[in-house]
C-alpha positions in Angstrom: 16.7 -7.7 10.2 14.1 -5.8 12.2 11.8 -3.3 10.8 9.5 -0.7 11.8 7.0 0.1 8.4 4.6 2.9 9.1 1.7 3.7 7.4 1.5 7.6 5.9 -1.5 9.5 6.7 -2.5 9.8 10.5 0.4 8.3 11.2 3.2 10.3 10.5 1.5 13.3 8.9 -2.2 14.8 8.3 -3.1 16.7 5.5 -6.9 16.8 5.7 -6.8 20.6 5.2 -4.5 20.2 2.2 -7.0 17.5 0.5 -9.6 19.3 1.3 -8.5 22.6 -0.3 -6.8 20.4 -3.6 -9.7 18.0 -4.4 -12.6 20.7 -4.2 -10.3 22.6 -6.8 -10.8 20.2 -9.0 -14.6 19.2 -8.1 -14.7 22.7 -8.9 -14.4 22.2 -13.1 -17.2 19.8 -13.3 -20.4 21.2 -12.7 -22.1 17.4 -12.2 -19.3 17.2 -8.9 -20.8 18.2 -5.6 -18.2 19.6 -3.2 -16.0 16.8 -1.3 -16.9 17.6 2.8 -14.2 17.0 5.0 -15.5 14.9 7.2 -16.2 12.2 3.9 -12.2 13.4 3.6 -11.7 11.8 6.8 -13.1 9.2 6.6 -11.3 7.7 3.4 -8.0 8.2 5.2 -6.5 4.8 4.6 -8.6 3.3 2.4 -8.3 2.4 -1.2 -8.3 4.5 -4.1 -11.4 2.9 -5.5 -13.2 3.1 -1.7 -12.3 6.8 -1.9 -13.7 7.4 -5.2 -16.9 6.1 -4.3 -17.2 7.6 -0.9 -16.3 11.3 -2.5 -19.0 10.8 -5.6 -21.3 7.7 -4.7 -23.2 9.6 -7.0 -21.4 8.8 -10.3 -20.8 5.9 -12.3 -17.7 4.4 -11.5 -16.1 4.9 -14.8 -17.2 8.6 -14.4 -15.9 9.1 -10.8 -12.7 6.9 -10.9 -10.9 9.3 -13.9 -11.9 12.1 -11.7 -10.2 10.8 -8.4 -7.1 10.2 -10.1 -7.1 14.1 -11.2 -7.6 14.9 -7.9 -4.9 12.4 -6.0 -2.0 14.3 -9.0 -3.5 17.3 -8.4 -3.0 16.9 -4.4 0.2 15.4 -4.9 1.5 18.7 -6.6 -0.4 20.9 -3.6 1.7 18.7 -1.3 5.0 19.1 -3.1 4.6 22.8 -3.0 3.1 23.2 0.5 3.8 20.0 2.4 1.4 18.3 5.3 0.9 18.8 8.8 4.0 16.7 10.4 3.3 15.3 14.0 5.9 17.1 16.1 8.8 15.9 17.0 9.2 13.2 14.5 12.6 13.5 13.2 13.8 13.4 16.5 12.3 10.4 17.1 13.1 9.3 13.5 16.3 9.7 13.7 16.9 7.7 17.0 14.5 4.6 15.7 17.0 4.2 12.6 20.0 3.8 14.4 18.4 0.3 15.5 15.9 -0.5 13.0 14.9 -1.0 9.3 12.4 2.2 8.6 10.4 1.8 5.6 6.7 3.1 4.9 3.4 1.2 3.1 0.6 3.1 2.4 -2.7 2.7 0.6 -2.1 5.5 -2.2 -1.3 6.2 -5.2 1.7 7.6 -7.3 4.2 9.6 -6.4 2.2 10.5 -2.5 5.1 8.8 -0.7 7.6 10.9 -2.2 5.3 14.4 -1.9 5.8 13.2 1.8 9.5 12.3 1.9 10.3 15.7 -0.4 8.2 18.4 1.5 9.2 16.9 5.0 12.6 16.7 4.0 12.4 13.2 5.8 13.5 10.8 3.0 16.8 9.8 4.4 15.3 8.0 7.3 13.2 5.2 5.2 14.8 2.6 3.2 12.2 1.6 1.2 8.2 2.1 0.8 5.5 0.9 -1.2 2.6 2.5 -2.3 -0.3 -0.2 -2.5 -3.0 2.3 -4.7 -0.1 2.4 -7.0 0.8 -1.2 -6.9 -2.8 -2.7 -7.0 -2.3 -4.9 -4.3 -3.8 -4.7 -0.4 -1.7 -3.4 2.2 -1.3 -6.6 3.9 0.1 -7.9 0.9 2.5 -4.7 -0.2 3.8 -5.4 3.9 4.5 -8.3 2.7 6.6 -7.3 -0.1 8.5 -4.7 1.5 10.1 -7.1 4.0 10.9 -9.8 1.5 12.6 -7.7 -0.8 14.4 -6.7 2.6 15.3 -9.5 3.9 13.2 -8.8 7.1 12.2 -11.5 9.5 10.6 -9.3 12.1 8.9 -6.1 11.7 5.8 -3.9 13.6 3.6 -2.0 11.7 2.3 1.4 13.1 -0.9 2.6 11.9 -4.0 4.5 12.7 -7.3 2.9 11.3 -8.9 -0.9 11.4 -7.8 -1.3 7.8 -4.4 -1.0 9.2 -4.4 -3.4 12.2 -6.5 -5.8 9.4 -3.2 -5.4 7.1 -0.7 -6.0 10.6 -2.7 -9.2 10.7 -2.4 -10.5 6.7 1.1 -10.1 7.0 1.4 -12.0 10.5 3.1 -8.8 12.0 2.6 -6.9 15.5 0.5 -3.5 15.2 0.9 -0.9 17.4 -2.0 1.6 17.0 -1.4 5.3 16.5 -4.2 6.5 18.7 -3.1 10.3 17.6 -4.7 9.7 14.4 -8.1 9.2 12.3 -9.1 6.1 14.5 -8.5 6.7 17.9 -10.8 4.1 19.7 -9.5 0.5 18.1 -9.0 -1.9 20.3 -5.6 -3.2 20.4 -3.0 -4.9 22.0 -0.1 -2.1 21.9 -1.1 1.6 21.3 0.6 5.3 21.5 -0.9 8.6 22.4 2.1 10.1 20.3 4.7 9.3 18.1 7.2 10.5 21.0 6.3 6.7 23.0 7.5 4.9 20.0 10.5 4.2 21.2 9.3 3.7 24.8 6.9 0.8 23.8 9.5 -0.8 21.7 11.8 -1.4 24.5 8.8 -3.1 26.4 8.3 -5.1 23.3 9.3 -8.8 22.8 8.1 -9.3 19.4 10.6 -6.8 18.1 
């Protein structure tokens, strides 16, 4: 079976905004939490829960800051159910057309229930097969890759991501990456790339690993 997994965030939708807005509502109830900046929102996109948490309050003990991350990643997850993330355009479209040929299915770095906030509010669940959340999971992304196509039974796959982490993960699980340039990374350095989710298909056809 061949696959296509996608990572979430910069990939197939941004919600910066939305973060931003949710996890400063609930900085807001401690007086000891400073506000969250967007730019230290951007730059956690893609990493690991425990990464974020540190890189939002380096300032707090990790037993202090880590309770407090996990109230803000449910409290996001109910902003996002309500008012949904930025969706690159076009996607169904191209959605639609990729799963007439391939396995769809999505691994991600977060935790509970984010996956589904995405599938829900985007109204985009019937086009993925399967996903994994990795935060959730406790395991690295390479690793949750991994799983997704052996539950599967898939013997080829790409993964199509936006950040280093990403391409690092592509190369754990011994997969091609093809590098979202459109999202929160846009200077990496690899072999196949995209200036939009619209050349997905393009690439693919030029592609002999797939």
């Amino acid at each position: 079976m061949k696959a296509i997994i996608f990572d979430l965030d910069g990939t197939l939708w941004e919600t910066l905004e939305q973060t931003y807005i949710s996890a400063n509502e609930v900085a807001a109830k401690y007086p000891f939490v400073k506000n969250i900046p967007r730019n230290t929102i951007a730059q956690c996109m893609g990493y690991t829960v425990e990464e974020c948490a540190e890189l939002y309050m380096p300032y707090l003990a990790r037993d202090i800051r880590l309770p407090i991350f996990l109230e803000m990643l449910e409290h996001h997850v109910k902003y996002l159910n309500e008012y949904g993330g930025n969706i690159y355009p076009n996607l169904e479209n191209i959605l639609k057309e990729l799963r007439e040929k391939y396995f769809l299915g999505i691994v991600s770095n977060c935790g509970s229930n984010y996956i589904e906030a995405f599938l829900n509010s985007s109204n985009l669940g019937k086009y993925f097969l399967d996903y994994i959340a990795a935060g959730k999971e406790q395991m690295s992304k390479g690793n949750a890759i991994i799983k997704l196509m052996q539950r599967n039974g898939i013997d080829q796959a790409i993964y199509v991501g936006d950040t280093l982490k990403d391409y690092q993960a592509s190369e754990i699980a011994n997969i091609s990456f093809v590098h979202a340039k459109y999202g929160f990374q846009p200077n990496l350095n690899c072999n196949y790339s995209i200036n939009n989710i619209q050349e997905l298909p393009i690439l693919l056809s030029f592609l002999d690993t797939l």
